[in-house]
N, C-alpha and C positions, 0 to 999 in steps of 0.2 A: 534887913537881910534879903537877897536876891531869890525867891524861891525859883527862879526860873534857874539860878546858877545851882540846886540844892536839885533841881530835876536831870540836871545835866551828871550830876554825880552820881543817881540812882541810875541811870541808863548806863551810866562807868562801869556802874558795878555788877551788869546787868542782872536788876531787880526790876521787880516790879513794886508797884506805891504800897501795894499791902503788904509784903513779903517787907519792906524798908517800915515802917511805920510800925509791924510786929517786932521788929527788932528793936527797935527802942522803945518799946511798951509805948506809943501811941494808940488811943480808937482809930477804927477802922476812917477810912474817907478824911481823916486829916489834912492831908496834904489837899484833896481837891478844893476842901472848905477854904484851905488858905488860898487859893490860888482863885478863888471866886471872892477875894478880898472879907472871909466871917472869920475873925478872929487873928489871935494870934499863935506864933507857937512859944510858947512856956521856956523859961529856962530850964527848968529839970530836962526838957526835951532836950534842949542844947547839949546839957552837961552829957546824956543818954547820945545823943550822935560822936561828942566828943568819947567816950569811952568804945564805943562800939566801934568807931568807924578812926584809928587815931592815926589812919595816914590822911586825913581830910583835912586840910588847912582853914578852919574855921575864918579866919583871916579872910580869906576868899571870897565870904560869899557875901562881905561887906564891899572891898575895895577889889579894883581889876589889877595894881600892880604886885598882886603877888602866884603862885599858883596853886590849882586846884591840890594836886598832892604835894607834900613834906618833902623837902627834898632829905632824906633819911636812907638810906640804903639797907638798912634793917627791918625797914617794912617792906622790903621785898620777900623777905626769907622767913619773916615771923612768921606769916600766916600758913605755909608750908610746914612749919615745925610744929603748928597748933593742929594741925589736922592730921599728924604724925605721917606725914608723908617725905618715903623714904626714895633717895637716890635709884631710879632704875639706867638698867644698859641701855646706849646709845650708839645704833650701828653708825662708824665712822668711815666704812667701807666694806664692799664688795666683791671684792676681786677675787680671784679663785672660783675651782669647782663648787657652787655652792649647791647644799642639795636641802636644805633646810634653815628657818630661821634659829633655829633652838644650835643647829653646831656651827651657822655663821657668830653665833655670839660665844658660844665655846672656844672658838680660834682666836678670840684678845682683840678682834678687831672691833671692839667697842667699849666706852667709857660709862663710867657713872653720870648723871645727869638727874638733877632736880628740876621738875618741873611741876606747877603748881594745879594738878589733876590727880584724880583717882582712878584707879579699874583700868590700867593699864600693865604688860608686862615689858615694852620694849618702846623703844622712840626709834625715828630715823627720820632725815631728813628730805624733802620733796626736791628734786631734780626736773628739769622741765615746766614746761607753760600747756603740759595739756589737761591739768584740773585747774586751769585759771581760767574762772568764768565773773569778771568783777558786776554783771549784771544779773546773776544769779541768788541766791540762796547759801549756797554752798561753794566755795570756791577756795582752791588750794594754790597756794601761788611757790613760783621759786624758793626753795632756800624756809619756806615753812616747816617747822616739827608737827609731825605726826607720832600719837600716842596709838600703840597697837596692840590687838589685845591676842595670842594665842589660837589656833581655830584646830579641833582634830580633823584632818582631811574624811575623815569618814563619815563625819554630819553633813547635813546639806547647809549649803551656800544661802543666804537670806540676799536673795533676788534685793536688785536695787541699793544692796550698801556698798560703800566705799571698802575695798580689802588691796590692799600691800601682797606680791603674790610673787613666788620667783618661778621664772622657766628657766631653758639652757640661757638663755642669753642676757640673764639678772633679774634686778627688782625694778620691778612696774607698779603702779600705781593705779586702780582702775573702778568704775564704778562696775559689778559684776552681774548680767541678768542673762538668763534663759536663751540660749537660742535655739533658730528652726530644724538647726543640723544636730541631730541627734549624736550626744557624744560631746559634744560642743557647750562651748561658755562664749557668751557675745561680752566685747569689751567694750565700756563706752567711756569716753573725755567728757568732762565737764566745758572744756572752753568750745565756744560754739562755733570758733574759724575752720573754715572747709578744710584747711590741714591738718584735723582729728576728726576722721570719721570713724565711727563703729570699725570693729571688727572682730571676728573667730577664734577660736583656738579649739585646739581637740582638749579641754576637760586635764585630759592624762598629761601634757605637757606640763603642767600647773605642778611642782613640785613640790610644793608649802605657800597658804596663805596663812593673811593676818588683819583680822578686821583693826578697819582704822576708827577708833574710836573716838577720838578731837583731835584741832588740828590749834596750832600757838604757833602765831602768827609774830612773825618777828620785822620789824619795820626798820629798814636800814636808811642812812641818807648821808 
């Protein structure tokens, strides 16, 4: 068995070796020991990864001509239904007077949508390349879902996070922190080209925010 192909799967899933190793009732440091060649791993661990983990092609992590996950399309949606996580709205448009999140989704311009996260009350989709930063941390690219979570206007803003936010002229997408202009919200992009610099707003412009909570990252080709 390839344990370098069995590390490759715990980075899939993003775990880490102890968080993977309590999951299928392994001691602690297992996986290091194997990989510093003491020991082996047990079948009952097998049968314990096969149970846990049953979109993992065990197959795999013998021979290269097969692949990592099952091709099963049911293991897309099990796990979603195991964590009882239910279909929320997904804004599918914009248009119109909009003067809030909560009566843009009242007006039917959006769908139900599964997506496999919690602590969110809304999705919408990202437009533009100015949180596309592929050498960052954090990076929002075209055509990404974002999960959004609710914000009363009348709390304060948590300087530095990511918030979904409409003025007169639509939904933006912005990292939100403090500015020098009293009254003012400084708006900053994530992608570092000179064509998204910083900029202002008067605060009151800001109609309705929505902290962006994760973002599902969708890979077209």
């Amino acid at each position: 068995m390839s344990l370098n192909k069995l590390m490759s799967f715990i980075e899939y899933k993003g775990m880490s070796m102890g968080k993977f190793e309590k999951s299928i009732n392994a001691p602690n440091a297992t996986i290091q020991k194997l990989l510093k060649g003491k020991g082996n791993i047990m079948s009952d661990k097998l049968e314990n990864i096969a149970r846990v983990y049953p979109e993992l092609n065990l197959d795999w992590l013998l021979r290269d001509d097969v692949n990592m996950i099952k091709d099963a399309p049911n293991f897309l949606y099990e796990p979603i239904i195991a964590q009882n996580i239910n279909p929320k709205p997904h804004i599918v448009a914009d248009e119109g007077n909009i003067v809030d999140f909560k009566s843009l989704l009242s007006k039917g311009v959006s769908k139900k949508l599964f997506l496999p996260v919690n602590n969110y009350d809304f999705s919408l989709e990202m437009r533009g390349n100015s949180m596309y930063n592929p050498a960052g941390d954090r990076s929002i690219k075209d055509g990404d879902l974002l999960t959004c979570k609710f914000c009363d206007k009348s709390s304060a803003i948590q300087w530095g996070e990511v918030y979904a936010f409409i003025t007169k002229v639509g939904i933006s997408v912005k990292i939100l922190s403090s500015s020098d202009k009293a009254g003012y919200v400084s708006c900053i992009a994530l992608n570092p080209d000179s064509g998204y610099q910083p900029y202002d707003i008067p605060f009151s412009d800001i109609l309705d925010y929505a902290m962006v909570k994760s973002v599902v990252s969708i890979a077209r080709w």
